[in-house]
NUKEZA-650458 format. One record per atom (N, C-alpha, C): residue number from 1; residue in three letters; x, y, z. Coordinates in pm, 1 decimal. Layout:
# residues N
REC|num|residuo|east|north|up
REC|NUM|ALA|X|Y|Z $
...
END
This chain:
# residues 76
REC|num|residuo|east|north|up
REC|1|UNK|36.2|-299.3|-1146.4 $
REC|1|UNK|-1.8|-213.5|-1035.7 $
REC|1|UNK|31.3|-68.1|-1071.9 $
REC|2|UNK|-28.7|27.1|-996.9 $
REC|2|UNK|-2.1|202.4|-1073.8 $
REC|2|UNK|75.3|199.8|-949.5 $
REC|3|UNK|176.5|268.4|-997.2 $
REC|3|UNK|259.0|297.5|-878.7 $
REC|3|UNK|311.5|445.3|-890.7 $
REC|4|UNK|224.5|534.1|-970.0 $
REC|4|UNK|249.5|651.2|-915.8 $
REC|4|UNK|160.9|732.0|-1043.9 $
REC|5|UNK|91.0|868.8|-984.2 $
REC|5|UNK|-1.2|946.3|-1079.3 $
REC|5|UNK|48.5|1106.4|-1045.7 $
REC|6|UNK|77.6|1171.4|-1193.2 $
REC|6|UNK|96.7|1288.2|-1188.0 $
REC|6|UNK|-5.6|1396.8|-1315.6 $
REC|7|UNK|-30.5|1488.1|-1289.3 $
REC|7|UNK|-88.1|1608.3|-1365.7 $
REC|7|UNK|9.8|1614.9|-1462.0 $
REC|8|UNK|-21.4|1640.7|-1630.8 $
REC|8|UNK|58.2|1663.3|-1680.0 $
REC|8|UNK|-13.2|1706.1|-1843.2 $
REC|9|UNK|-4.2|1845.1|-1824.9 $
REC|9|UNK|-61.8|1892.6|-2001.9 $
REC|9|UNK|-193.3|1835.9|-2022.7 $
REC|10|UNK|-271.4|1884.4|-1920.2 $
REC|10|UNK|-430.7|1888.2|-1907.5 $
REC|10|UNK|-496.1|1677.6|-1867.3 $
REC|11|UNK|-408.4|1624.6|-1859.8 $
REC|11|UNK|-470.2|1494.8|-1887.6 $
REC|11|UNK|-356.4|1406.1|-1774.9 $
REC|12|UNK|-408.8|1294.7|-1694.6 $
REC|12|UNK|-359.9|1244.2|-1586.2 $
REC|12|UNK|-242.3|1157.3|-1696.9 $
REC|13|UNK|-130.1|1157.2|-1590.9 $
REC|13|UNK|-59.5|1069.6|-1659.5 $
REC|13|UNK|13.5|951.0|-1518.2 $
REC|14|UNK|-46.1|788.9|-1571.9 $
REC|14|UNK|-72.7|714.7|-1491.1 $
REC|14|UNK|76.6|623.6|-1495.5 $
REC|15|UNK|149.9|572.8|-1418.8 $
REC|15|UNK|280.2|500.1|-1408.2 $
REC|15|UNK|224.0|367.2|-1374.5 $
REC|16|UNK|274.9|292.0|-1467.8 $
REC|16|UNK|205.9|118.3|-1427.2 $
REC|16|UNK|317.0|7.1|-1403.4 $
REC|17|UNK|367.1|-50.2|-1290.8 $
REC|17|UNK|467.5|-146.2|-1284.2 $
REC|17|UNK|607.4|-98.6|-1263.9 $
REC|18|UNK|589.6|53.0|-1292.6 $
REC|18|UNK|706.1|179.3|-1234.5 $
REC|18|UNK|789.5|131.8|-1343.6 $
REC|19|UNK|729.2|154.2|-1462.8 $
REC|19|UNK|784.9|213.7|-1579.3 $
REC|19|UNK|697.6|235.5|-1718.9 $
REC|20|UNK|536.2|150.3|-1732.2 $
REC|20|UNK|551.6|223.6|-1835.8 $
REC|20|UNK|421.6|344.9|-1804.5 $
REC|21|UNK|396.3|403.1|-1875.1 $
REC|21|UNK|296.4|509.3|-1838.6 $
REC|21|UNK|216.4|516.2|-1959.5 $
REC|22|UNK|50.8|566.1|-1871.3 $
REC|22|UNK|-72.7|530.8|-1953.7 $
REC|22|UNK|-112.0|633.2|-1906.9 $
REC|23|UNK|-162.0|727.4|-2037.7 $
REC|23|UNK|-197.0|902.0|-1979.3 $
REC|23|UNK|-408.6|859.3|-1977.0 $
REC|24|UNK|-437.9|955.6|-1922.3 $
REC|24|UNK|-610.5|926.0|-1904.0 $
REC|24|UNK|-600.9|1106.7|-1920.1 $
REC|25|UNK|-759.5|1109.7|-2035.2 $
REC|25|UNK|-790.3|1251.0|-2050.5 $
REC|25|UNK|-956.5|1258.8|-1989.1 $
REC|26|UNK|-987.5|1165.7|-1938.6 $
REC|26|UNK|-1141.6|1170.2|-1896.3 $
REC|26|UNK|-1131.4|1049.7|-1763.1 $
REC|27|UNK|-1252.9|1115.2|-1682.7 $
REC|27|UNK|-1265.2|993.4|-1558.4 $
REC|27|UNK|-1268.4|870.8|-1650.0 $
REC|28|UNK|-1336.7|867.2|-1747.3 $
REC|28|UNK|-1364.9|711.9|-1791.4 $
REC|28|UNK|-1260.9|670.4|-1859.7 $
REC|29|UNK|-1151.6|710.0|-1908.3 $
REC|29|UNK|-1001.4|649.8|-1900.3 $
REC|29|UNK|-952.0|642.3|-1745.3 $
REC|30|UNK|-979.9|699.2|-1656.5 $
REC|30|UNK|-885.1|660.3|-1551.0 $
REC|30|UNK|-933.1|515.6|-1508.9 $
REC|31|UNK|-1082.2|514.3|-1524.4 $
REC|31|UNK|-1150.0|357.9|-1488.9 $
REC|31|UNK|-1110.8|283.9|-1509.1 $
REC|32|UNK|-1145.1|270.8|-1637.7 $
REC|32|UNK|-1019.7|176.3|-1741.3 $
REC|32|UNK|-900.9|151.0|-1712.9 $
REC|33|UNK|-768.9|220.1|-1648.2 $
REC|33|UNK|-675.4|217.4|-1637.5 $
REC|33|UNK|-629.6|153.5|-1521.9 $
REC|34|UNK|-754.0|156.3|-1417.1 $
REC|34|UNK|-735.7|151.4|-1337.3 $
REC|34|UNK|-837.1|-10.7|-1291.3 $
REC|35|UNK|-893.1|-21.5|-1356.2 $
REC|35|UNK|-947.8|-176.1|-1403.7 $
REC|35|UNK|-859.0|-243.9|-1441.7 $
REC|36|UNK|-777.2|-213.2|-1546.0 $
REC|36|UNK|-649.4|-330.7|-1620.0 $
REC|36|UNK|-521.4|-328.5|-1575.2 $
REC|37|UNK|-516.9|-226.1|-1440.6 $
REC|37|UNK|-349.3|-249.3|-1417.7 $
REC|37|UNK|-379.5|-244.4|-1243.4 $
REC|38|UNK|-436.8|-210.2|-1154.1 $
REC|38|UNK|-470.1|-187.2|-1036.7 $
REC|38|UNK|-512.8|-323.5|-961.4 $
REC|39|UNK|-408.1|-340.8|-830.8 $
REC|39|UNK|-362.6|-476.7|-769.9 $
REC|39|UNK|-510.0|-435.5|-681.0 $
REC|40|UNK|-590.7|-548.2|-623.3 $
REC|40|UNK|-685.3|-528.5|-578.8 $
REC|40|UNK|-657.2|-467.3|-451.7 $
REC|41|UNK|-555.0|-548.3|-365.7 $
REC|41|UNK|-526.4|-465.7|-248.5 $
REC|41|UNK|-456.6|-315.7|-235.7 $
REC|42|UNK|-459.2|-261.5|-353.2 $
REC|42|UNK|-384.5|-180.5|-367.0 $
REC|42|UNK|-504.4|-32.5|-311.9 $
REC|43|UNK|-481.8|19.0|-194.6 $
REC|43|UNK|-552.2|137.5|-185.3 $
REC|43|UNK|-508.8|259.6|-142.8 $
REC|44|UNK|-352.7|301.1|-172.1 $
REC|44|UNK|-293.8|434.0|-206.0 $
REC|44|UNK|-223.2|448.3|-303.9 $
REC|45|UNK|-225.4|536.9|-360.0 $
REC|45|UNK|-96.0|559.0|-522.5 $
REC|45|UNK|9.3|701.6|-466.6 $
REC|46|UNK|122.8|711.6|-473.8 $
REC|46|UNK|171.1|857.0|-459.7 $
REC|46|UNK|144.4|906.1|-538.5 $
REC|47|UNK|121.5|1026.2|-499.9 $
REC|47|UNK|110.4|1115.9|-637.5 $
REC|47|UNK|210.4|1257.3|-613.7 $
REC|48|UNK|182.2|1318.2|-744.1 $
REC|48|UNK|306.7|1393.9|-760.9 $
REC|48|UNK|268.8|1524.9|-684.3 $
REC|49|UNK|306.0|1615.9|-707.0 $
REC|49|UNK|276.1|1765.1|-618.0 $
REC|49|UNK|196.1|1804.8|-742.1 $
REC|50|UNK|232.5|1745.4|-877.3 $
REC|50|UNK|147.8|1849.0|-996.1 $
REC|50|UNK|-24.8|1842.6|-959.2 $
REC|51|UNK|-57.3|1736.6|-874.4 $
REC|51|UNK|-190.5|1667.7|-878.1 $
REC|51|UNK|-257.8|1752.4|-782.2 $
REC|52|UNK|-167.9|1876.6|-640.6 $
REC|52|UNK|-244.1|1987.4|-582.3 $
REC|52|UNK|-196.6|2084.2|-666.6 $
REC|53|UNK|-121.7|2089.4|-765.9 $
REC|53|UNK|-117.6|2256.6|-835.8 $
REC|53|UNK|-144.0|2222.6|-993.2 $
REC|54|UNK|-228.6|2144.1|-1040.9 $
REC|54|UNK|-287.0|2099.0|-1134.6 $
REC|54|UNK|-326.9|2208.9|-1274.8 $
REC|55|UNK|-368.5|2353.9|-1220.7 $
REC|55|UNK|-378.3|2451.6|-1311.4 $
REC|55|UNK|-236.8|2494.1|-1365.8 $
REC|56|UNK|-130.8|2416.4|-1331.9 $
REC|56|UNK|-8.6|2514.9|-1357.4 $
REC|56|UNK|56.6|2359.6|-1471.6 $
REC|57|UNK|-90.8|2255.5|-1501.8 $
REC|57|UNK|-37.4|2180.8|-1539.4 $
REC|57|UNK|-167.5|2152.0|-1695.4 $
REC|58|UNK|-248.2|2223.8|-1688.2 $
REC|58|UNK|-295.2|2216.4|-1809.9 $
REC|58|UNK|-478.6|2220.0|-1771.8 $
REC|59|UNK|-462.2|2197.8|-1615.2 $
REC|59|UNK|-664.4|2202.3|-1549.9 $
REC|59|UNK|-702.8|2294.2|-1561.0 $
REC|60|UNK|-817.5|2308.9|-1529.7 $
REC|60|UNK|-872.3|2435.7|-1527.9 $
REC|60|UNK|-866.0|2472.9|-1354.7 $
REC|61|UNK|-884.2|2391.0|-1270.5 $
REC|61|UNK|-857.7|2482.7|-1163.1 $
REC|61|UNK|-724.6|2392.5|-1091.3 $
REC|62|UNK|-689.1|2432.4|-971.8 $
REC|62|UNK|-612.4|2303.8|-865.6 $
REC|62|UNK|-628.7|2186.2|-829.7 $
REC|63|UNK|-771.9|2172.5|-809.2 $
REC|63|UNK|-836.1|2047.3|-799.7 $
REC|63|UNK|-901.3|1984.9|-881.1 $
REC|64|UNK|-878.2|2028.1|-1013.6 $
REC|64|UNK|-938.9|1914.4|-1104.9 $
REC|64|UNK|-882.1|1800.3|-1169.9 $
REC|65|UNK|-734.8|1778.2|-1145.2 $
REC|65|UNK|-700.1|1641.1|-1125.6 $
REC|65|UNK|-737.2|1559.8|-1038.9 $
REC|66|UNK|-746.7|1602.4|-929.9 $
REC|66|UNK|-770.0|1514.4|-854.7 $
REC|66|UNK|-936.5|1441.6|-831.9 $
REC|67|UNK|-996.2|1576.0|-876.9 $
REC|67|UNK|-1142.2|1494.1|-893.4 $
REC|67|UNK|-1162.8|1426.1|-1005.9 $
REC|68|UNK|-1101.7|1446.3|-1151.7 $
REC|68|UNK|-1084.6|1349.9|-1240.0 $
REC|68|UNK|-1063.5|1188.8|-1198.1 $
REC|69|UNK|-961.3|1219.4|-1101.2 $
REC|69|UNK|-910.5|1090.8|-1033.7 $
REC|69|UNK|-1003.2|1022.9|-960.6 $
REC|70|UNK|-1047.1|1108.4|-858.6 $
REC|70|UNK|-1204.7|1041.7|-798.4 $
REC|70|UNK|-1298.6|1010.7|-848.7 $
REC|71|UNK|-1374.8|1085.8|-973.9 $
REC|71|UNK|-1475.1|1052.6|-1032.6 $
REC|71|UNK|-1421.1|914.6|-1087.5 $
REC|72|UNK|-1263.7|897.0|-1172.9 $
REC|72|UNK|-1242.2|775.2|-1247.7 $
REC|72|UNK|-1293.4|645.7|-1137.4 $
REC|73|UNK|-1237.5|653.5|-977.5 $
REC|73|UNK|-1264.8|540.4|-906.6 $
REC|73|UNK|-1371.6|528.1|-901.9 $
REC|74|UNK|-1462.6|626.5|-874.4 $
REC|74|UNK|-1627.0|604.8|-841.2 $
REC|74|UNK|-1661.0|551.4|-970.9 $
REC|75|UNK|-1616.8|535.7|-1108.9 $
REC|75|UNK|-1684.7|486.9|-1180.6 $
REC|75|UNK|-1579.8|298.6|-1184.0 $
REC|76|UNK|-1542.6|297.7|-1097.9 $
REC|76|UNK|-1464.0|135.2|-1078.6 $
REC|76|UNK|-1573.2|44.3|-1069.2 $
END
């Protein structure tokens, strides 16, 4: 199960089972990531504060983690 997603040096970095971590640099790694470790009932993750101030973490703007993140589900 992901049990927690933070912004980190341009590329999502994903927490699985709350310890090991699987970084995603494209929506189509988050898919993936989120295909092989994501409990079906599972439909919130915390996420970190880096994921609204995302440019101070390697994005190009504030919100492009987080649409990384969305585009990855829409491609589930």
């Amino acid at each position: 199960m992901i049990t927690f997603i933070a912004a980190n040096n341009g590329r999502l970095e994903m927490t699985v089972d709350g310890h090991r971590v699987l970084f995603a640099d494209t929506p189509e790694d988050v898919a993936d990531i989120i295909r092989a470790n994501a409990d079906p009932g599972q439909d919130d993750v915390p996420m970190s504060s880096t994921m609204d101030f995302a440019s101070e973490e390697g994005f190009a703007t504030d919100h492009a983690a987080r649409e990384m993140f969305e585009v990855g589900i829409a491609l589930v």
